[in-house]
C-alpha positions as YAML, in Angstrom:
chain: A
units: angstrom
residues:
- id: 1
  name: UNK
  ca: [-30.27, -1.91, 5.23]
- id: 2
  name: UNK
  ca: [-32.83, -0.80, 2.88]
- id: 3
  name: UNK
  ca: [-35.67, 0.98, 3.89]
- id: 4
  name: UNK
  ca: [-39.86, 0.54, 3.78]
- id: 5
  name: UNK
  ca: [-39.61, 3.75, 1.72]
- id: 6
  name: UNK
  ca: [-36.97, 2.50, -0.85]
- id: 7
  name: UNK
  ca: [-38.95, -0.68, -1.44]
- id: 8
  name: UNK
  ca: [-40.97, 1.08, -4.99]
- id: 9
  name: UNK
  ca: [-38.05, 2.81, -6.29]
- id: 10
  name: UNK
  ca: [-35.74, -0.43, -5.59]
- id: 11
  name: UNK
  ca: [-38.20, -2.62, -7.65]
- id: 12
  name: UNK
  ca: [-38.14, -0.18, -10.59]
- id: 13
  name: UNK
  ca: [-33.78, -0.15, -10.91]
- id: 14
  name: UNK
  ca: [-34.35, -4.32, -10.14]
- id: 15
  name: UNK
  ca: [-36.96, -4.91, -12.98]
- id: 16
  name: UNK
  ca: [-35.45, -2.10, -15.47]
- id: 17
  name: UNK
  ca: [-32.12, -3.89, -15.00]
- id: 18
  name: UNK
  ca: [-30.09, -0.89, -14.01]
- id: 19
  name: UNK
  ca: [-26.72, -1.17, -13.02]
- id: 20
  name: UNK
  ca: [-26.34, 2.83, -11.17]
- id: 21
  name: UNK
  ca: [-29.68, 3.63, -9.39]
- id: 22
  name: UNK
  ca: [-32.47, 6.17, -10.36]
- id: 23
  name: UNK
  ca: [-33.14, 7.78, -7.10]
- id: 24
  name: UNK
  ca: [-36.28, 9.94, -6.44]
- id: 25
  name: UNK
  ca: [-35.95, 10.83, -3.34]
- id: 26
  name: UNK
  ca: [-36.62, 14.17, -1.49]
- id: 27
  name: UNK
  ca: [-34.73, 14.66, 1.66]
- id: 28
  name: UNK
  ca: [-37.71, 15.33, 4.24]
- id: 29
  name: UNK
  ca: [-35.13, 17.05, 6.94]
- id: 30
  name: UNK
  ca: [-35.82, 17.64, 10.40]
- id: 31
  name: UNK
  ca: [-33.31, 20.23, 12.55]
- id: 32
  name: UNK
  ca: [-34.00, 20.37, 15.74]
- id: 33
  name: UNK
  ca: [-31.68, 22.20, 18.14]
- id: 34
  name: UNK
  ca: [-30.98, 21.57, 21.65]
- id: 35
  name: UNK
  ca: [-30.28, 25.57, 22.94]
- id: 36
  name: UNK
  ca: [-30.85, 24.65, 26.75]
- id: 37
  name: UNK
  ca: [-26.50, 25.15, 27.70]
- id: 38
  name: UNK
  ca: [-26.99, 28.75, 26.50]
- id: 39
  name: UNK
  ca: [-27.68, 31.85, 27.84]
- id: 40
  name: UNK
  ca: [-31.24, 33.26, 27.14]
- id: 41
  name: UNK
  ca: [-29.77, 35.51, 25.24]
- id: 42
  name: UNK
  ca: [-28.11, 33.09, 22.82]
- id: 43
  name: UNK
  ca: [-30.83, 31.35, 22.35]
- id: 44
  name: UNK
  ca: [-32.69, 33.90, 21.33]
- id: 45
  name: UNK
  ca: [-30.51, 34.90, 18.62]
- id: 46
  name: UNK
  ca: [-30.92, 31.72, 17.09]
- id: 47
  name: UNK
  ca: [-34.51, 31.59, 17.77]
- id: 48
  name: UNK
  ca: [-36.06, 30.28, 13.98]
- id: 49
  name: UNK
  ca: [-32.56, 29.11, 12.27]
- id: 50
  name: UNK
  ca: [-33.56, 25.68, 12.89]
- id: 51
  name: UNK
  ca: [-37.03, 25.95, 11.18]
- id: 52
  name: UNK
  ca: [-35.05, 27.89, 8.19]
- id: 53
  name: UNK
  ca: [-32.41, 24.82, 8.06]
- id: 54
  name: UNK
  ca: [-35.16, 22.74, 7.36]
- id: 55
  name: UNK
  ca: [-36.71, 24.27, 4.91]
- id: 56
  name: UNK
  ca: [-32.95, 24.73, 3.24]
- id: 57
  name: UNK
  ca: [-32.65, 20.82, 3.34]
- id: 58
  name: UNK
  ca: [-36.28, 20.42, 2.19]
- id: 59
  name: UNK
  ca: [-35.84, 23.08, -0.66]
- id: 60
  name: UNK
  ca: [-32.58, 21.76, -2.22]
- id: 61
  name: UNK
  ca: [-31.54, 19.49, -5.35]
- id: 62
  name: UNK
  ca: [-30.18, 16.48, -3.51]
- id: 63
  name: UNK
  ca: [-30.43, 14.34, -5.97]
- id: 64
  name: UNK
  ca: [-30.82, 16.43, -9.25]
- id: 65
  name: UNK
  ca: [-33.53, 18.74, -11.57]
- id: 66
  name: UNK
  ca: [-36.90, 19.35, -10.45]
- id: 67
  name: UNK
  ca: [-39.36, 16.03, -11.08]
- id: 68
  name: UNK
  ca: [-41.87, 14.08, -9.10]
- id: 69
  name: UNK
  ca: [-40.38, 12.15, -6.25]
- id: 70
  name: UNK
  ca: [-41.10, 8.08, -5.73]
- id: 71
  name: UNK
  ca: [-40.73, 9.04, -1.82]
- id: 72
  name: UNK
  ca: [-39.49, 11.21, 1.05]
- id: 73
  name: UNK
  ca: [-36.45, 10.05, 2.37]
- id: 74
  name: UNK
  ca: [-36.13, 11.24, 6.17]
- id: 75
  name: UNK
  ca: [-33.33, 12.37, 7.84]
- id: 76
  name: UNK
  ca: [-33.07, 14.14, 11.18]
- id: 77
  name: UNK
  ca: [-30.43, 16.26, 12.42]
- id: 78
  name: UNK
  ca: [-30.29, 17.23, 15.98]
- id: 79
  name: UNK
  ca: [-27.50, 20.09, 17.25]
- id: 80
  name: UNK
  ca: [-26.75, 20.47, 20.82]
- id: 81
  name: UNK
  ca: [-25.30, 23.45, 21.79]
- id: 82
  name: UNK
  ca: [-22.59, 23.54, 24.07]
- id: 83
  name: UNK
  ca: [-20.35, 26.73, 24.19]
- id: 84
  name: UNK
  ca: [-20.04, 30.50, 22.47]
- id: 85
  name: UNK
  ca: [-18.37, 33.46, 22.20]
- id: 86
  name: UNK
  ca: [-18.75, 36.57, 20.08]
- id: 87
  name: UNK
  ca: [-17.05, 39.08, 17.91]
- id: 88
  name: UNK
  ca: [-18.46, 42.06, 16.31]
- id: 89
  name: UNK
  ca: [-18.77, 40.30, 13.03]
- id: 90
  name: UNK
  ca: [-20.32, 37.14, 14.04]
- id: 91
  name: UNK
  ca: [-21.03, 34.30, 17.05]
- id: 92
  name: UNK
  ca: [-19.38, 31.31, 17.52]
- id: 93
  name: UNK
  ca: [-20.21, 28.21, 18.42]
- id: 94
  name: UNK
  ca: [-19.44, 24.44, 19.50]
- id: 95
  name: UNK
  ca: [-22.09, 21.78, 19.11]
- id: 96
  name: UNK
  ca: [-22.70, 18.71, 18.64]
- id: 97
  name: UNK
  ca: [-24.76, 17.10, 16.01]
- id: 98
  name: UNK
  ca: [-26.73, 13.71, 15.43]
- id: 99
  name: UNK
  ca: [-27.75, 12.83, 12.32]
- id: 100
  name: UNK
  ca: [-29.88, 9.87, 11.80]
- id: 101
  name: UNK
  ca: [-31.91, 7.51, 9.14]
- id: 102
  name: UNK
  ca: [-34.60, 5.36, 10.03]
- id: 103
  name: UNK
  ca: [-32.90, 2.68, 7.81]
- id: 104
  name: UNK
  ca: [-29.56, 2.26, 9.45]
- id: 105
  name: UNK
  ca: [-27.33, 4.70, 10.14]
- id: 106
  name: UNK
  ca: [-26.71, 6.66, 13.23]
- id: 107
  name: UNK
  ca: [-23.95, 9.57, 13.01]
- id: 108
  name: UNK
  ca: [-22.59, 11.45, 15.97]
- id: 109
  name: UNK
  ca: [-20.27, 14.28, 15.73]
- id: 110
  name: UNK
  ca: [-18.56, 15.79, 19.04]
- id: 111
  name: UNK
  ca: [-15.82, 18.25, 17.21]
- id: 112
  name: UNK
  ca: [-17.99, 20.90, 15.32]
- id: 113
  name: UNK
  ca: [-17.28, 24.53, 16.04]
- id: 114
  name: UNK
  ca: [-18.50, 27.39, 13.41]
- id: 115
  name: UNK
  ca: [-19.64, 31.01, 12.79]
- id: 116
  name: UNK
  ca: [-23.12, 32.28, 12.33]
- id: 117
  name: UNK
  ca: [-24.72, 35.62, 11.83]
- id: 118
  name: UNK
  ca: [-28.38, 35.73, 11.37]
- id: 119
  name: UNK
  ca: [-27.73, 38.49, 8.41]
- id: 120
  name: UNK
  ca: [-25.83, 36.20, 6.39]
- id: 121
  name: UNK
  ca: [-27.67, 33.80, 3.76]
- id: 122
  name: UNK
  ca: [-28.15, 30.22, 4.31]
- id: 123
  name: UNK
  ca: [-27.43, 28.61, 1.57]
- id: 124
  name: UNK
  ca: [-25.77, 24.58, 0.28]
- id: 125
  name: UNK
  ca: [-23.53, 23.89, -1.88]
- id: 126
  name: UNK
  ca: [-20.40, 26.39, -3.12]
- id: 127
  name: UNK
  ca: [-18.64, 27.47, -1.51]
- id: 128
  name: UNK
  ca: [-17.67, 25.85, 1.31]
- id: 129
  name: UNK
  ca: [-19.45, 27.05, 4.55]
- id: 130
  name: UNK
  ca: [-18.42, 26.24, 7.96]
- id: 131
  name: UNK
  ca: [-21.94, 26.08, 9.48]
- id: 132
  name: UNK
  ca: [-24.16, 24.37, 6.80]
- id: 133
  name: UNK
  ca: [-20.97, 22.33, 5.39]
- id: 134
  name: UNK
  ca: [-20.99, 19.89, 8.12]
- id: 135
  name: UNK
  ca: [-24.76, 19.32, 7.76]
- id: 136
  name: UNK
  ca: [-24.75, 18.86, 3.99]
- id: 137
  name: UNK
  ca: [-21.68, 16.29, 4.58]
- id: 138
  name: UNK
  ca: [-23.48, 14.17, 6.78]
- id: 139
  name: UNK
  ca: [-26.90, 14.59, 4.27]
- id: 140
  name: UNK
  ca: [-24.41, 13.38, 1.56]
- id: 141
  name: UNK
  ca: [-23.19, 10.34, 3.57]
- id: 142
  name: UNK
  ca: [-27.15, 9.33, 4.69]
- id: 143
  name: UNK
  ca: [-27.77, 9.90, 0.67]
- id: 144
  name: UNK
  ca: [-25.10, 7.29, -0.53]
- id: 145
  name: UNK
  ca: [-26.08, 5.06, 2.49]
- id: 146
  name: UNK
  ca: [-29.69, 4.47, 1.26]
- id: 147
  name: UNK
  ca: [-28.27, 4.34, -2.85]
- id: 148
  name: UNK
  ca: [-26.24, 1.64, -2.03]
- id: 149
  name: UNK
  ca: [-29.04, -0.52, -1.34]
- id: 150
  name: UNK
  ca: [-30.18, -0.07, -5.03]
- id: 151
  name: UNK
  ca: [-27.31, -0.64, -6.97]
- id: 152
  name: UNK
  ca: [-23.76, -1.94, -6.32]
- id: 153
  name: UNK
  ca: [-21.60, 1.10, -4.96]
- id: 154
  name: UNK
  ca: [-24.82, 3.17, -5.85]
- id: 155
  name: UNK
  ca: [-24.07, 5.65, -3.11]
- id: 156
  name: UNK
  ca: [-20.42, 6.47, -4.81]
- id: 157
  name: UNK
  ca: [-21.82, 9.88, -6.58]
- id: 158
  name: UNK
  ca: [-23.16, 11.14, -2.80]
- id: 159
  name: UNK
  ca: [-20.13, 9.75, -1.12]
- id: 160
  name: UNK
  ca: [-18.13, 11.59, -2.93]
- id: 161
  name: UNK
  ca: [-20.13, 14.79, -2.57]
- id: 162
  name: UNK
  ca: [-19.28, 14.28, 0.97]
- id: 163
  name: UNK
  ca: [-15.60, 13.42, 0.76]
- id: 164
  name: UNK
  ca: [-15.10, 16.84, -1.61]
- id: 165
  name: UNK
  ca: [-16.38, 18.71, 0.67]
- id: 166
  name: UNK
  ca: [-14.25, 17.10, 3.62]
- id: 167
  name: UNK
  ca: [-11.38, 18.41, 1.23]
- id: 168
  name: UNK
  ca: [-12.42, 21.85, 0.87]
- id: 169
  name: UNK
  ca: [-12.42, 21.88, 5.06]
- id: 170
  name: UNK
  ca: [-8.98, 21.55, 4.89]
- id: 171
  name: UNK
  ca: [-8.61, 25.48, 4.45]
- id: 172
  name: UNK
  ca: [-11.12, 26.20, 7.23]
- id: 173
  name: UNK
  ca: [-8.74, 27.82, 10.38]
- id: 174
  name: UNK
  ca: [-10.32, 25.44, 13.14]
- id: 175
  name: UNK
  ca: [-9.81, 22.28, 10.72]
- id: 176
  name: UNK
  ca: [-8.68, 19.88, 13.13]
- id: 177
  name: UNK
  ca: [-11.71, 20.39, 15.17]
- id: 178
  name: UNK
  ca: [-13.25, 17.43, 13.75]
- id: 179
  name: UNK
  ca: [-12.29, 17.42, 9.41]
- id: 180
  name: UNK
  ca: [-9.95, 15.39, 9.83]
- id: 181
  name: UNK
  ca: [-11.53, 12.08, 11.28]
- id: 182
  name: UNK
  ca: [-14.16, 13.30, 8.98]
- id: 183
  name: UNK
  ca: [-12.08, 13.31, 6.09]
- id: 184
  name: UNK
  ca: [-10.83, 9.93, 6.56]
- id: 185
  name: UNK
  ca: [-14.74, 8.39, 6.96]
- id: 186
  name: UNK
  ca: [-15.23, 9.82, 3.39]
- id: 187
  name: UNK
  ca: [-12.00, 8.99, 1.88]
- id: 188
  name: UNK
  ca: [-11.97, 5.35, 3.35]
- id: 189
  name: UNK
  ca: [-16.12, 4.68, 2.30]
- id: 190
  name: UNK
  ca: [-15.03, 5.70, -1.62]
- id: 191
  name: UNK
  ca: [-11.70, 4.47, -1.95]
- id: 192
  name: UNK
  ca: [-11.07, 2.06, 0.51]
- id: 193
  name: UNK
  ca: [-11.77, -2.21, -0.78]
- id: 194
  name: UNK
  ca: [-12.83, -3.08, 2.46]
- id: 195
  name: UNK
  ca: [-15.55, -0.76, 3.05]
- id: 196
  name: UNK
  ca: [-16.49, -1.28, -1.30]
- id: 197
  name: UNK
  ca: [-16.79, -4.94, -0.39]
- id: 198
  name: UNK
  ca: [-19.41, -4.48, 2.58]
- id: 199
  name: UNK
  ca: [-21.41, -1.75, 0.88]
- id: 200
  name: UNK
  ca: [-22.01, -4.22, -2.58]
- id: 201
  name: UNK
  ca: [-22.84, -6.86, 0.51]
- id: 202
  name: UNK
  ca: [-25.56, -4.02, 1.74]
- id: 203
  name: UNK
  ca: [-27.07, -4.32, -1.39]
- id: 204
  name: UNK
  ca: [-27.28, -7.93, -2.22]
- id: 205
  name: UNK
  ca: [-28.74, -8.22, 0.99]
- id: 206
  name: UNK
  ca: [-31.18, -5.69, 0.74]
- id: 207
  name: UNK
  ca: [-32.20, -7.16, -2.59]
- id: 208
  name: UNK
  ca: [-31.85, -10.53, -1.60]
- id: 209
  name: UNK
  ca: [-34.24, -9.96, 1.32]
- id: 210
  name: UNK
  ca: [-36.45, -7.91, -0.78]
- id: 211
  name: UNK
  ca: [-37.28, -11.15, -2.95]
- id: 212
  name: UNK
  ca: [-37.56, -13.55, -0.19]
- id: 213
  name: UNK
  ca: [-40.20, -11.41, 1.58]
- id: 214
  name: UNK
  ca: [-41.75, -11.10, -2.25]
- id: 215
  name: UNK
  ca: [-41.92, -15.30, -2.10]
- id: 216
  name: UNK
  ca: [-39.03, -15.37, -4.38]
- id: 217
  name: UNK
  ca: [-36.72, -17.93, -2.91]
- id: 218
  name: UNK
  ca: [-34.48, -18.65, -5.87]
- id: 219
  name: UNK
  ca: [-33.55, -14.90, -6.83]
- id: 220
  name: UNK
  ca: [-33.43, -13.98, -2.86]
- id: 221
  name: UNK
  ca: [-30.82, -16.67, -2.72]
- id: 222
  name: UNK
  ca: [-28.76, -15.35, -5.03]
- id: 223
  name: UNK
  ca: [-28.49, -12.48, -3.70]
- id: 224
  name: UNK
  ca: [-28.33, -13.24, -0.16]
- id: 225
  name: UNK
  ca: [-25.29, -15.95, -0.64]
- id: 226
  name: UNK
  ca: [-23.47, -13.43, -2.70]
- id: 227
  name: UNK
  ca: [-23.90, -10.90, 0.32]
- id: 228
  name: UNK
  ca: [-22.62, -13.49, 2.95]
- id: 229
  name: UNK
  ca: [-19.34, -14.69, 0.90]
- id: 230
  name: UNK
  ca: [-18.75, -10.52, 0.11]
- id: 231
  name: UNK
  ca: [-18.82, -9.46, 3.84]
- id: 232
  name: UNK
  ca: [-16.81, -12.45, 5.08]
- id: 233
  name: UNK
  ca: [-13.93, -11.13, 3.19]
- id: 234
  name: UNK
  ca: [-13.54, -8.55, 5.71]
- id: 235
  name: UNK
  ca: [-14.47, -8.07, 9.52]
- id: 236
  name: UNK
  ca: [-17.81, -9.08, 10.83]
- id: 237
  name: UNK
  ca: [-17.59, -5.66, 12.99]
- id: 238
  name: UNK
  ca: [-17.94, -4.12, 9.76]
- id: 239
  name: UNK
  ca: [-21.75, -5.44, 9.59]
- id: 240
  name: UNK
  ca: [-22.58, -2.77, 12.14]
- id: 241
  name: UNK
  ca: [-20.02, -0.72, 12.04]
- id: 242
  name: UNK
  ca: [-18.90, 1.55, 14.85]
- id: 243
  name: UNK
  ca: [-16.52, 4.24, 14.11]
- id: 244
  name: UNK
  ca: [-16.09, 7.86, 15.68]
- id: 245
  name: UNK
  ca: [-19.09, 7.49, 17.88]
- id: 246
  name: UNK
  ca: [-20.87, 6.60, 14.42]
- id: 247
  name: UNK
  ca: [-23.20, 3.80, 13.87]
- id: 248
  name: UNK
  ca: [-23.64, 2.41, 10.52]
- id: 249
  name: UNK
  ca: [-25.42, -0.44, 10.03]
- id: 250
  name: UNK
  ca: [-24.55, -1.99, 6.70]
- id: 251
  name: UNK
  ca: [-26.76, -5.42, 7.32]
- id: 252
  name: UNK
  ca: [-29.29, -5.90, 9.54]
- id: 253
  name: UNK
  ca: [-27.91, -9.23, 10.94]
- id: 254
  name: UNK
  ca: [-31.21, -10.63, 12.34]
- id: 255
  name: UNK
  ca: [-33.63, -9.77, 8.93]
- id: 256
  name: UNK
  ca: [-29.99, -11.38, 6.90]
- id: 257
  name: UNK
  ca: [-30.26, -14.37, 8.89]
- id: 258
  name: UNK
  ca: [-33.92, -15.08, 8.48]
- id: 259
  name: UNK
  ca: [-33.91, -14.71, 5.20]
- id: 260
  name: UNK
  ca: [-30.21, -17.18, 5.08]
- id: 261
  name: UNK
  ca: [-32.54, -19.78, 6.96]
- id: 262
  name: UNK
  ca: [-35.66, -19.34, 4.89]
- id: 263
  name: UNK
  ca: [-33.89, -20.02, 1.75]
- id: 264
  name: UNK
  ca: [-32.32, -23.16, 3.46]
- id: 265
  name: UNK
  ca: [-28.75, -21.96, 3.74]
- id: 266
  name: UNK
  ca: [-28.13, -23.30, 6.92]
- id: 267
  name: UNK
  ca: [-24.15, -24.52, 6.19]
- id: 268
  name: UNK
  ca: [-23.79, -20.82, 5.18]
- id: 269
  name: UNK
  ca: [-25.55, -19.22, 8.32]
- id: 270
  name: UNK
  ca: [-23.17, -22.25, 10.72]
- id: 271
  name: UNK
  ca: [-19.92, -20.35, 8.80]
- id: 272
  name: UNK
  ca: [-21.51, -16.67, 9.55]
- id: 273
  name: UNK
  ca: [-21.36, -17.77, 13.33]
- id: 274
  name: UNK
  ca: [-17.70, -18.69, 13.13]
- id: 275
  name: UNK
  ca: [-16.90, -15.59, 11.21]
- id: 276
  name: UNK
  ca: [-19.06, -13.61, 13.72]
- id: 277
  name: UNK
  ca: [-18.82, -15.24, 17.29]
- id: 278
  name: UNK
  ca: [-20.84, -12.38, 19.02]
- id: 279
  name: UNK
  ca: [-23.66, -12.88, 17.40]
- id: 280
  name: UNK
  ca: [-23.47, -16.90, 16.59]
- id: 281
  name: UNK
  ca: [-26.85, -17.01, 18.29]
- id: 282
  name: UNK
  ca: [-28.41, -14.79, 16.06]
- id: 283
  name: UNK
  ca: [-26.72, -17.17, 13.39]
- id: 284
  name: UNK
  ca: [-28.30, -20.37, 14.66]
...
């Protein structure tokens, strides 16, 4: 669902009439690593990388040239690190990694293994690295998450940052240690109907309950009816979906169904709680 921050750069794209959205946003990243499984001596040699990831994520283009941002768009990532071993060229490591938006979406990631050494340069973006390419495919996801809110399939550019970079793990030796379901999350978010009908249902929701909390019945119910018919063309455990320990929340069922009631669609919210048993409550 859309975010308090999105709320200025969401009016602009709804009053300027765009149909892909202008975002503004700066990634404000936060790494935070979890070193306690290691060996003092491990830790140590990673001692700083997570203050230098953030400023990486900080630093970058995300979402184009240099220009003044409308707002900061956080996103966290925590790694915990679980085993290592060494060679004389570099360390290696297994973590796992949470990456998460205050707007919706929750991603956990148990399969991650990859090579550091503290010589090398950080860097995003070509070519393909096995440490900061998982991070920057999860950024991508969180990016087209929060797009989609602002224009129908908005988030396809940043999607499909993420799902060429799932391609170009193909070629990395310890692929199936996690690519692969990765992969298909990317593939299935761009290409799949399904998942194309629930994200335009993210974003007539998130403008419909945008103008109903602006006093706006008329133009909230627009959007809000067109969201409900959209996601009940597919399965209502795609509202919050839960896939590969991942939690994306593409409607926020109890701000949808306030809004569904305050515009007086109460036939439409009784059909919701068919279509959705489990939450038929939250419905009614």
């Amino acid at each position: 669902m859309i975010s308090v921050q999105s709320v200025a750069a969401l009016t602009f794209v709804l009053l300027a009439g765009f149909n892909q959205p202008t975002l503004a946003q700066r990634i404000k990243g936060e790494v935070v690593f979890h070193v306690e499984r290691l060996p003092l001596e491990e830790q140590q040699y990673l001692e700083g990388l997570d203050s230098e990831l953030t400023r990486l994520m900080d630093d970058y283009p995300w979402t184009g040239g240099a220009h003044s941002y409308e707002y900061e768009l956080p996103v966290q990532v925590e790694l915990f690190f679980d085993k290592y071993s060494r060679s004389a060229s570099y360390h290696r490591y297994t973590a796992k990694v949470l990456v998460e938006l205050r707007s919706g979406i929750q991603l956990r990631d148990t399969r991650w293994e990859f090579r550091i050494h503290r010589d090398d340069r950080l860097y995003l973006g070509e070519p393909y690295n096995t440490f900061t390419g998982l991070i920057e495919f999860y950024t991508w996801i969180c990016l087209g998450f929060e797009a989609d809110s602002m224009a129908p399939l908005g988030g396809q550019p940043y999607y499909e940052k993420a799902r060429l970079i799932s391609e170009q793990a193909r070629f990395e030796t310890r692929y199936y240690t996690g690519w692969d379901y990765r992969r298909e999350l990317a593939r299935d978010l761009t290409q799949d109907t399904t998942y194309r009908n629930i994200r335009t249902a993210a974003y007539h929701a998130a403008v419909g309950i945008y103008y109903v909390e602006q006093g706006e019945l008329e133009s909230g119910r627009s959007h809000l009816t067109r969201a409900a018919e959209l996601a009940m063309t597919g399965s209502c455990e795609l509202l919050e979906l839960h896939r590969n320990d991942h939690i994306i929340r593409f409607i926020e069922i109890g701000r949808f169904a306030a809004a569904l009631e305050q515009v007086g669609e109460q036939k439409l919210l009784d059909r919701m709680a068919r279509w959705d048993p489990e939450n038929a409550d939250i419905y009614r």
